[in-house]
N, C-alpha and C positions, 0 to 999 in steps of 0.2 A: 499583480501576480499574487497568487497564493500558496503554500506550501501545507502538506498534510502529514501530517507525524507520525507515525504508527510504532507504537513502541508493544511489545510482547513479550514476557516469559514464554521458553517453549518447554513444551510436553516433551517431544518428541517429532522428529520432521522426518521422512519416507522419498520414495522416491515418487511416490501419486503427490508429497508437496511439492515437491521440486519442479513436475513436470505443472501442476496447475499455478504453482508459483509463474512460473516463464510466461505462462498462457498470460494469464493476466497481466503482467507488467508490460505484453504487446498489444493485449487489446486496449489497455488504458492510453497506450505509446499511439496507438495508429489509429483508432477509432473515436478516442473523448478528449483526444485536445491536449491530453499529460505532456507536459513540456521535457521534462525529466524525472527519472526514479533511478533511486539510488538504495539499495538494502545492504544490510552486513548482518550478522549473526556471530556472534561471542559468545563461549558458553551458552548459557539457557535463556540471554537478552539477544532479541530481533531488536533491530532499528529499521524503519523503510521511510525515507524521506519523498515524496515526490512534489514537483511544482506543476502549479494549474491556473489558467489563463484568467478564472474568473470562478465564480462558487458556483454558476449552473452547470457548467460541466464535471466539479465534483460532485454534484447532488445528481447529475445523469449516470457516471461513473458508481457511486457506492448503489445505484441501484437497476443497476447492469442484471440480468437474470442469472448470468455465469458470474458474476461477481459474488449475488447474494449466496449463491451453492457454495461457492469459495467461503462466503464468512463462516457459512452455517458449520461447513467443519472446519475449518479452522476453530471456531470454540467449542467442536467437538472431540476432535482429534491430535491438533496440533499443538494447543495453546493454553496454557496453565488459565493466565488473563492477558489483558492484553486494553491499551488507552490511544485513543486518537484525539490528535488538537491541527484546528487547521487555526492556522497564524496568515496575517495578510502581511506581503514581503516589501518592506517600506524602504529599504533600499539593498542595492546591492554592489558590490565591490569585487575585483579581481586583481590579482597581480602579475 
């Protein structure tokens, strides 16, 4: 399993993010495999964790058609900067 990081300063977020925000965190949920996504926003840091079965479905996923219009404003519109790290998930624990 794999986990994708996305961490962000925001600009400023709208109700066009909010709504393509949702869009996407369903089309990753039900169409590419995304096991879970998790986001929060604090002040002007975004965190959006999500887990992914395997790196071809993140590499299908970031190059989604509707995804790449998403990045494209996002570093238009949304987002001061913004870092992605995908980490592979070597184990995992619950309580």
């Amino acid at each position: 399993m794999y986990a994708v990081i996305f961490r962000a300063t925001v600009k400023q977020l709208d109700q066009e993010y909010l709504e393509l925000a949702q869009r996407m965190r369903e089309l990753a949920l039900n169409e590419y495999g995304c096991i879970e996504f998790i986001a929060s926003t604090e002040g002007d840091q975004e965190l959006a964790i999500s887990y992914w079965p395997d790196k071809n479905s993140i590499h299908a996923w970031k190059n989604n058609p509707e995804h790449l219009i998403a990045q494209q404003k996002g570093k238009a519109l949304w987002y001061l900067n913004y870092q992605v790290e995908i980490v592979e998930v070597l184990q995992k624990y619950r309580g």
